[in-house]
C-alpha positions, 0 to 999 in steps of 0.5 A: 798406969798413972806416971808421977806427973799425974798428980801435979798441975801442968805448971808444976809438971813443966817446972819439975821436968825442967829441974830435972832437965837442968841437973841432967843437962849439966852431965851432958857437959862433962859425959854425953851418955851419962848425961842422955842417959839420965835425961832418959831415965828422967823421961821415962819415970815422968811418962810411964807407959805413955810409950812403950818400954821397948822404946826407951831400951832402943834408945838406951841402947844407942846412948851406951854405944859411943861408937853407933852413927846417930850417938855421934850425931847427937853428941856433935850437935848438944855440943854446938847448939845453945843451952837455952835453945836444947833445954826450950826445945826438950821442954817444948817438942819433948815434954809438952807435945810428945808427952802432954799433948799426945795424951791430950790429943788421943783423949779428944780423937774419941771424945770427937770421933773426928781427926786432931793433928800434932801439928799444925802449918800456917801461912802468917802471910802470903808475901815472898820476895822471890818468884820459885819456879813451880812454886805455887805461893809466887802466885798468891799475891801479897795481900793477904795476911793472918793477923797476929790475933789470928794466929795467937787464936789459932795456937790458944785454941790448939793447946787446948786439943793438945797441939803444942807444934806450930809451922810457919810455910808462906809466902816468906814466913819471915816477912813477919819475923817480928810477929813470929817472934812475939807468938814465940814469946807469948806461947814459951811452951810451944815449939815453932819451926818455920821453913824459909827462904833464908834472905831474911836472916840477919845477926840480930833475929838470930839472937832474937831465936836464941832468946826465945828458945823455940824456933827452928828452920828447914832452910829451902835448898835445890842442889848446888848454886846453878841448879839451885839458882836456876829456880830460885833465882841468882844468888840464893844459893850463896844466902843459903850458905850466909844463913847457915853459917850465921845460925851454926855460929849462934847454936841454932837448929836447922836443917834443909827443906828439899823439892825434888824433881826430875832434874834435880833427884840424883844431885839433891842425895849424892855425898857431895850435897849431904857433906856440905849440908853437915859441914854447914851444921844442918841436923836434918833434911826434908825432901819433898816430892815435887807436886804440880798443884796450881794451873801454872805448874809443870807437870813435867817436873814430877819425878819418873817412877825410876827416880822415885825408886832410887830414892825410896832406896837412897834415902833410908840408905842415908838414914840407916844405923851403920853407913850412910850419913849423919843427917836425919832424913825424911821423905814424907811422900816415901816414908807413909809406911812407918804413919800408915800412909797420908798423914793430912786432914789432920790425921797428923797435919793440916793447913791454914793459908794466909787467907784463913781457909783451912786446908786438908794439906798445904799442896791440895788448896781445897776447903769448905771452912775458914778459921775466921768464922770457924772454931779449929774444932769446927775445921776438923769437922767441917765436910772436907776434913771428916772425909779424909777421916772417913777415907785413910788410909787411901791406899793399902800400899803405903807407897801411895799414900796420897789421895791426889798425886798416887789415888787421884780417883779419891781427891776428886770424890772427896772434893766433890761430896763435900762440896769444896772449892779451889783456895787458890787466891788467884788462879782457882784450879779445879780438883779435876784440873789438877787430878789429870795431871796425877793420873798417867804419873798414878798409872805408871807409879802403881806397878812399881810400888806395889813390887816394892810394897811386896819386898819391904820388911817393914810394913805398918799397915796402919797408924798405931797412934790412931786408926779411924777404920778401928774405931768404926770397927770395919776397915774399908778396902781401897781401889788398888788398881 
C-alpha cells in the first residue's frame, strides 16, 4: 500500500513529518495523551502498512491508559528531556531510521542477497583515560584513530543503504567529542549515541548536545561505588553520578550501559540500583554479558549458568507492563528470542575499530576487510560477514544466540574458512584461543537453556524483518548439542 509520503521527495518527507510533529508536540504540553495520540495518528498515516496495524493498536492503547507503567514513564521523561532534543530524535530514530531507512534497508537485503545492518558501531579512537579490568580496549593503545573524513564516509555511505543509526564504542568516544559533535551537525538527520565512560562530560558539551539534537548516552556502570570503583578505578563512581546530573539538568537522554559479571549480577538488578539510575533520570539500561575476549581477560568473570537464569528471569521482571520498574531494560545476550538470535554481521549491527577493520561484532575482533580500502558494501560482503549470512541463526535455541560464547564449534568454522585473522592491535588472539575459553561455559550453559527455551510463551524462531535461510528457501539445522 502506498502511504502519503510516497508521493514527496525525502526533503519534503522530513519537513512535512516535522510540522506535523511540532503541531502535535505543543498538545504534549497541555495533555500528554492527546498529544502522543496524535503523534500516533501522524505515524501511522506517513507510514501505512510499513508496520503492522496491530502495532500501533498496542501502543494506542498504552497511551489511553494513564495509569499503565510505561505511560507514566513516557509522560515523566517528555516533560524532562528538551524540546529540540525529543522532536530531532523523533525526526531522526522515528522518521528517518524506523521508517525510511528500514524500507530502504530490506530493499538492499534482496537487491544484495547479503546482510545490511540498522546500525552501525564505531570506535572514532582507540584511546581511553581509564584501565577497566577485563576490558579489552585498555589494551589497544592510543595510536589509532578514524579520521573525521573517515567516519563522515562511513555515515554517507550508509544512508544510502539505509542506515540512519550510528554508535560510537572505544577507547573513550568522547576523546573526540569535538569531532562527534561536528558529524553530528553535518548529518542533522541521523541519530547518534555513544557509550561512555562519562569523565569527559562537562557543562559546555551538554549544551553542545542540546543544540545539535542528536546525541545520546549509555553511561558505563558496575554497581555502586566500591563495586563499581574496583574495576574501573577510584572515583568514577561519583563522575558517573556529576555526569547524570548535569545531563538530567539540560534534558538530555541517557541511560546505563552495564557488564555483568559473576560478582556483580545480583547487585547490578536489585531495587536499590534501579532506584537510584530513575532518580539520577536514566531512561534505560543495557546489560551485557561479560565476554572473555583478548589474551589478557578473565574467564573467571563469566556469569555461572545460575546466574544467568536469574536474569533472564529478573530482567524481563524489571521491564514487564505491571510491576517492575520504570526503566527499559535489555539484556542483548538473553533477549535473542524477540531478533531471532545473533543480531551481528550485520544482521542488524556490526563494528568498525579504530583501525578501519570491520568487525562481525565488537566483542569477536576477527575480519578480512578494512573500510579503508573497502566499500561498506563491500564489507558486508566481504568472506567473513557473508558467513554469519549464510550460518544465522546459529542456534534454534535462542537462548544461545552467539557463535562464540554459547556455539563456539561455529566461531572457529567461521573463522577459519574465511580465512580471517585476529584485530587485536596488540595482542592478537586466535579464534581458538578464545573459543577454549567458551567451551566448558557452552557445555554448562546448553542444559540449562534448553529447559528454559522449552517453558518460554513467547518464542520467535526467526527474524521477521529478515531471514536469510527464507530467501535460499531451506533452513539449515544447527548443532544443538
Amino acid at each position: 500500500m502506498a502511504t502519503t509520503m510516497d508521493t514527496l521527495s525525502h526533503k519534503a518527507q522530513r519537513a512535512a513529518f516535522g510540522v506535523a510533529l511540532d503541531m502535535a508536540l505543543k498538545h504534549i504540553e497541555k495533555d500528554t495523551s492527546k498529544g502522543l495520540l496524535d503523534v500516533l495518528d501522524i505515524s501511522q498515516k506517513f507510514m501505512g502498512d510499513t508496520f503492522k496495524k496491530e502495532t500501533f493498536e498496542a501502543i494506542r492503547a498504552y497511551i489511553s491508559n494513564p495509569e499503565n507503567k510505561w505511560m507514566q514513564f513516557v509522560d515523566r521523561h517528555l516533560h524532562r528531556l528538551h524540546p529540540n532534543v525529543i522532536k530531532t530524535t523523533a525526526l531522526n530514530l522515528g522518521f528517518e531510521a524506523a521508517f525510511r531507512g528500514t524500507k530502504t534497508i530490506r530493499k538492499m537485503r534482496q537487491e544484495h542477497h547479503c546482510n545490511i545492518p540498522w546500525l552501525i558501531l564505531m570506535d572514532p579512537t582507540a584511546a581511553c583515560n581509564m584501565r577497566c579490568t577485563g576490558c579489552w580496549a585498555a589494551e589497544y593503545g592510543h595510536n589509532h584513530n578514524l579520521t573525521f573524513e573517515q567516519m563522515d564516509d562511513i555515515i554517507t555511505q550508509g544512508k544510502e543503504l539505509g542506515i540512519y543509526f550510528y554508535m560510537f564504542t572505544g577507547g573513550e568516544p568522547l576523546v573526540r567529542k569535538k569531532d562527534i559533535l561536528r558529524l553530528c551537525e553535518k548529518h542533522y538527520d541521523v541519530e547518534f549515541h555513544s557509550f561512555t565512560n562519562s569523565t569527559l562530560i562537562d557543562e559546555e558539551f551538554c549544551k553542545e548536545c542540546v543544540r545539535v539534537g542528536n546525541l545520546s548516552f549509555s553511561l558505563s556502570l558496575e554497581g555502586f561505588e566500591e563495586a563499581n570503583d574496583g574495576r574501573r578505578g577510584a572515583g568514577h563512581f561519583n563522575n558517573v553520578m556529576r555526569a547524570m546530573d548535569l545531563m538530567n539538568r539540560y534534558g538530555l537522554i541517557y541511560g546505563t550501559s552495564v557488564c555483568y559479571t559473576r560478582a556483580n549480577a545480583e547487585v547490578v538488578t536489585s531495587d536499590e540500583f534501579l532506584d537510584l539510575e530513575i532518580e539520577k533520570g536514566c531512561m534505560f539500561s543495557w546489560y551485557f554479558h561479560f565476554m572473555p575476549t583478548g589474551n589478557g581477560a578473565s574467564p573467571e568473570l563469566m556469569p555461572t549458568p545460575e546466574q544467568r537464569k536469574y536474569m533472564i528471569k529478573r530482567i524481563r521482571e524489571i521491564r514487564a507492563n505491571e510491576g517492575g520498574k520504570q526503566i527499559y531494560t535489555m539484556d542483548f545476550q538473553n533477549d535473542g528470542e524477540f531478533v531471532g538470535g545473533c543480531i551481528a554481521g550485520g544482521r542488524n549491527y556490526f563494528h568498525i575499530n579504530s583501525n578501519g577493520d570491520a568487525e562481525p561484532c565488537v566483542f569477536i575482533h576477527y575480519s578480512n576487510v578494512n573500510i579503508k580500502d573497502h566499500t561498506l558494501l563491500e564489507v558486508l560482503k566481504s568472506p567473513l560477514f557473508m558467513a554469519y549470512h549464510r550460518e544465522q541463526p546459529f542456534n534454534r535455541d535462542h537462548l544461545r544466540p552467539c557463535p562464540m560464547l554459547e556455539n563456539p564449534q561455529m566461531l572457529r568454522k567461521m573463522v577459519e574458512e574465511s580465512g580471517a585473522h585476529s584485530t587485536d592491535m596488540e595482542s592478537p588472539e586466535s579464534v581458538d584461543h578464545l573459543c577454549a575459553k567458551c567451551d566448558d561455559y557452552a557445555a554448562a550453559w546448553a542444559p540449562v537453556a534448553k529447559e528454559i527455551w522449552a517453558e518460554q510463551k513467547h518464542k520467535k524462531p526467526s527474524y521477521t524483518n529478515y531471514d536469510p535461510a527464507q530467501e535460499r528457501g531451506v533452513f539449515q539445522e544447527k548443532i544443538d548439542t
